[in-house]
C-alpha positions as CSV (number, residue, x, y, z in Angstrom):
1,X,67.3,242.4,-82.2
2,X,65.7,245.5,-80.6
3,X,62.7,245.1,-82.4
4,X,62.3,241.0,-82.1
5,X,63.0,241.3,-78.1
6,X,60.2,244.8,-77.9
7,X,57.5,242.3,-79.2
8,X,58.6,239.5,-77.3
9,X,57.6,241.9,-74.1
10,X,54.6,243.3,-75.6
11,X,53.1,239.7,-76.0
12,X,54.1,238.8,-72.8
13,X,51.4,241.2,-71.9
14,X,48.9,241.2,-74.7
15,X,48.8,238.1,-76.7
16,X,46.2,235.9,-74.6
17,X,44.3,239.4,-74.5
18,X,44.0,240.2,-77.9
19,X,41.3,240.3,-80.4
20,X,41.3,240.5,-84.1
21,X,39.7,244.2,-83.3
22,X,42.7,245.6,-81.0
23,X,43.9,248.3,-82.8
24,X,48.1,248.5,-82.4
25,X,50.3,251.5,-83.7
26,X,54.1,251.4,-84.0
27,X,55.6,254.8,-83.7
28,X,59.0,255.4,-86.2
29,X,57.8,252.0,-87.7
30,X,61.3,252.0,-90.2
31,X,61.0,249.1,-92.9
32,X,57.7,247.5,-90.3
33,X,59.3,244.7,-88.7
34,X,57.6,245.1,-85.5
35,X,54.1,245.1,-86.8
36,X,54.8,242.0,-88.8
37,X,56.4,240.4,-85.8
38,X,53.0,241.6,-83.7
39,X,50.8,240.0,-86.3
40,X,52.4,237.1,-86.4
41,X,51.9,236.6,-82.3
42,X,48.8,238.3,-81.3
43,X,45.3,237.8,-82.8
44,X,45.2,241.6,-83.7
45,X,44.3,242.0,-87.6
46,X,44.3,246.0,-86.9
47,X,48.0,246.9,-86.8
48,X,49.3,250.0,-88.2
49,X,53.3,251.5,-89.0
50,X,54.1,254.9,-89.3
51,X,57.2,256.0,-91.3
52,X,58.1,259.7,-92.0
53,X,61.1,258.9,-94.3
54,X,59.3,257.8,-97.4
55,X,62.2,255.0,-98.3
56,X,61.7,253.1,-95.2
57,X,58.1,253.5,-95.4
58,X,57.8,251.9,-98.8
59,X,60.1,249.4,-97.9
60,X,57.9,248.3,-95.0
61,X,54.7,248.7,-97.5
62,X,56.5,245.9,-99.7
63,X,57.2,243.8,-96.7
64,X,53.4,243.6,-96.0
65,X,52.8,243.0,-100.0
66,X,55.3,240.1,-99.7
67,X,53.7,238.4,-96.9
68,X,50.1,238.7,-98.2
69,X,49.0,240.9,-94.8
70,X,47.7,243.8,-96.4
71,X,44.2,243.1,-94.8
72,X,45.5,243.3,-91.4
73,X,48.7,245.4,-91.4
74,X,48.9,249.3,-92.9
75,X,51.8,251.2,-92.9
76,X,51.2,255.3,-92.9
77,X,53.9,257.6,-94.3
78,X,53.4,260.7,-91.7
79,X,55.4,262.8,-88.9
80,X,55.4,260.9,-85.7
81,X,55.1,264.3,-84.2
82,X,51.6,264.5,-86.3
83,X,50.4,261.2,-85.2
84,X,47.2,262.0,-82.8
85,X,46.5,264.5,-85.4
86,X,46.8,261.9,-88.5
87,X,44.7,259.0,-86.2
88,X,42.9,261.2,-83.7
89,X,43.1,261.3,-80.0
90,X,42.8,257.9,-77.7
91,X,42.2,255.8,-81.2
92,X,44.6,253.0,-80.3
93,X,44.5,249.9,-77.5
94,X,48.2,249.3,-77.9
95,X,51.4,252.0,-79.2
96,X,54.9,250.6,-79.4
97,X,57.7,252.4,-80.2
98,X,61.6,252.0,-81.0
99,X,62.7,255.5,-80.7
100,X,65.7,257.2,-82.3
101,X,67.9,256.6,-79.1
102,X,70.5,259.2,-79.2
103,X,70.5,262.8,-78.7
104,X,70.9,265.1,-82.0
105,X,74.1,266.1,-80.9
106,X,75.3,263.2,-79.2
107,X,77.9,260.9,-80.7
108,X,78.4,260.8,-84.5
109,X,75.4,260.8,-86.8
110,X,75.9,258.3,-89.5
111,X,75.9,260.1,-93.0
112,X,73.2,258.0,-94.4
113,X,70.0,259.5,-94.0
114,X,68.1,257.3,-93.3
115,X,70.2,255.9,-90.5
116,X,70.8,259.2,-88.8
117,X,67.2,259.5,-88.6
118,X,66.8,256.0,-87.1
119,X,69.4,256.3,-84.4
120,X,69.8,260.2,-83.4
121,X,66.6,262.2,-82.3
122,X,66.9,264.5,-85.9
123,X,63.0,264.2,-86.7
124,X,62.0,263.7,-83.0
125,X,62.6,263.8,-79.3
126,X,61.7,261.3,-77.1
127,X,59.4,264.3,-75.6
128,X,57.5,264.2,-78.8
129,X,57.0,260.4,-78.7
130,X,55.5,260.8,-74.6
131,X,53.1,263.0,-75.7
132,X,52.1,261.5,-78.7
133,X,51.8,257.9,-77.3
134,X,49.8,259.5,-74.5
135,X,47.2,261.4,-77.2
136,X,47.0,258.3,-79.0
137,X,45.9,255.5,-76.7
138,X,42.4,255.0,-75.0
139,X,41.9,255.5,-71.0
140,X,44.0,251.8,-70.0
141,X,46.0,251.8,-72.9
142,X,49.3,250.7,-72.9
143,X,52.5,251.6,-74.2
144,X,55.5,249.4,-75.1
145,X,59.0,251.0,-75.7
146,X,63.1,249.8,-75.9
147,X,65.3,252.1,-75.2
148,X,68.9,252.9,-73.3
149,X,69.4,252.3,-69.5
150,X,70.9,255.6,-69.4
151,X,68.3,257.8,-70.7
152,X,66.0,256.3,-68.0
153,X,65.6,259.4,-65.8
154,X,64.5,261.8,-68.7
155,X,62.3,258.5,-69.6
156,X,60.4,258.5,-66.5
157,X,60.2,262.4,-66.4
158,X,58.7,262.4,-69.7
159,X,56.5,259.7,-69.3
160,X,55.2,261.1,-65.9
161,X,54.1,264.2,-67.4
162,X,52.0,262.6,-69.8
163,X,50.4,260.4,-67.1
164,X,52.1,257.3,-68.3
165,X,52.4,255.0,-65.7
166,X,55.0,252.5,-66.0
167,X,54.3,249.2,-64.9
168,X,57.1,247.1,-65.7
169,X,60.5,247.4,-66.7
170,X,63.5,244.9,-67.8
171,X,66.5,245.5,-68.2
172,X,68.8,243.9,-70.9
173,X,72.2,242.7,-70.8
174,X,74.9,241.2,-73.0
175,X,76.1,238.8,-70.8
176,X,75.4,237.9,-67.0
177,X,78.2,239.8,-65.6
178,X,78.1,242.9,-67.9
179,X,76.1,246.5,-67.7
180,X,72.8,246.7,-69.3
181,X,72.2,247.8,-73.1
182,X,68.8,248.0,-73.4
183,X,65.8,248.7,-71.4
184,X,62.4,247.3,-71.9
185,X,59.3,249.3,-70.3
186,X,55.8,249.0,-70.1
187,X,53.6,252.2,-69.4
188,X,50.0,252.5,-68.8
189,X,47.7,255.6,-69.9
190,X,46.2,256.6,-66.5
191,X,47.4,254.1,-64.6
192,X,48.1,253.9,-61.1
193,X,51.5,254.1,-59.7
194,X,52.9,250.8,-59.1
195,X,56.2,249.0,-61.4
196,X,57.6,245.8,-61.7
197,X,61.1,245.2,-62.5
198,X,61.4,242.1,-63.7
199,X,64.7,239.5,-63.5
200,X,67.3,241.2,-66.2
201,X,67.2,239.6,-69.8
202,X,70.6,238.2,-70.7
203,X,71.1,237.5,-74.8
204,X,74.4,235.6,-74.6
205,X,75.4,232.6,-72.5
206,X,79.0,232.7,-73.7
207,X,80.0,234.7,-77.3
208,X,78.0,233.4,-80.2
209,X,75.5,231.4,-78.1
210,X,71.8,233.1,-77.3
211,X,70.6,232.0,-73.8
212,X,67.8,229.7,-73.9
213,X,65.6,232.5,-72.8
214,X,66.4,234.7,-75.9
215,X,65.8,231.0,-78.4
216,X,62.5,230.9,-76.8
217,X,61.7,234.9,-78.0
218,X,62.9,234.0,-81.7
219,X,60.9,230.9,-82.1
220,X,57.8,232.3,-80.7
């Protein structure tokens, strides 16, 4: 759901904007969901996933193979860490990411590889992603990330120092009455200092049932 509810905020902001030239990078891409989801609803045909573990990243290779969208959509085994050096400095219009949203030594790290990697900050810290999604972008360019409400300070820390100006933020909740899970933010390279927090984003209407608002993200 992370990943379907990311791009359902980045196209509330970019899909009447896009071209087929737009160049988009998903940071930690895993097996590429979000660049298929972003072609699918923008009119960019210049998307690219980066992977470092070389399972997921040939997973999401297939995935593009499988839905005929190798012309458009690339997916790039490489360190995120690496990743102004592997594309060059302000070489993208648009960066998304999903980090790894849990500290190396907070909570339990799954024994699967692959999963550890994914959820626990093992290959990078959310430091590295700030600076790289800063290096990356052009002068204007913007940068999409879903993460936890209560790494939010560091977040804003991090995202300061690399003159990433956020612009909007949502929060997302469970269910009307309970805390907030997620947190969905908008940042702009250069920008000036002004955000929006936008109405929260409930999933559930009662246990089992998406809120209409959440049908409307799925089907889009």
């Amino acid at each position: 759901m992370d990943a379907v509810l990311l791009s359902g905020f980045v196209c509330e902001s970019i899909a009447a904007k896009t071209t087929a030239d737009t160049k988009i990078l998903d940071l930690g891409t895993g097996t590429g969901i979000l660049p298929l989801l972003l072609r699918a609803k923008t009119d960019s045909r210049n998307i690219t996933g980066l992977e470092i573990q070389s399972e997921m990243a040939e997973m999401a290779g297939r995935s593009v193979l499988l839905n005929d969208l190798s012309d458009s959509v690339k997916i790039v085994e490489g360190d995120l860490c690496e990743a102004s050096s592997l594309f060059g400095r302000s070489s993208f219009d648009i960066v998304t990411c999903n980090p790894p949203y849990m500290k190396k030594d907070g909570g339990l790290v799954n024994p699967e590889d692959a999963k550890a990697v994914a959820r626990h900050e093992i290959c990078c810290t959310f430091a590295d992603v700030a600076r790289e999604a800063a290096a990356l972008l052009v002068p204007g360019g913007k940068f999409f990330l879903v993460h936890r409400p209560e790494r939010l300070t560091e977040i804003f820390a991090e995202l300061k120092a690399n003159k990433l100006e956020i612009k909007r933020l949502r929060m997302v909740h469970s269910f009307a009455d309970s805390q907030a899970t997620m947190v969905l933010i908008e940042a702009v390279s250069g920008g000036n200092t002004f955000m929006k927090v936008e109405k929260p984003l409930i999933i559930y209407e009662e246990p089992d049932k998406y809120t209409d608002e959440i049908l409307a993200i799925y089907r889009f």
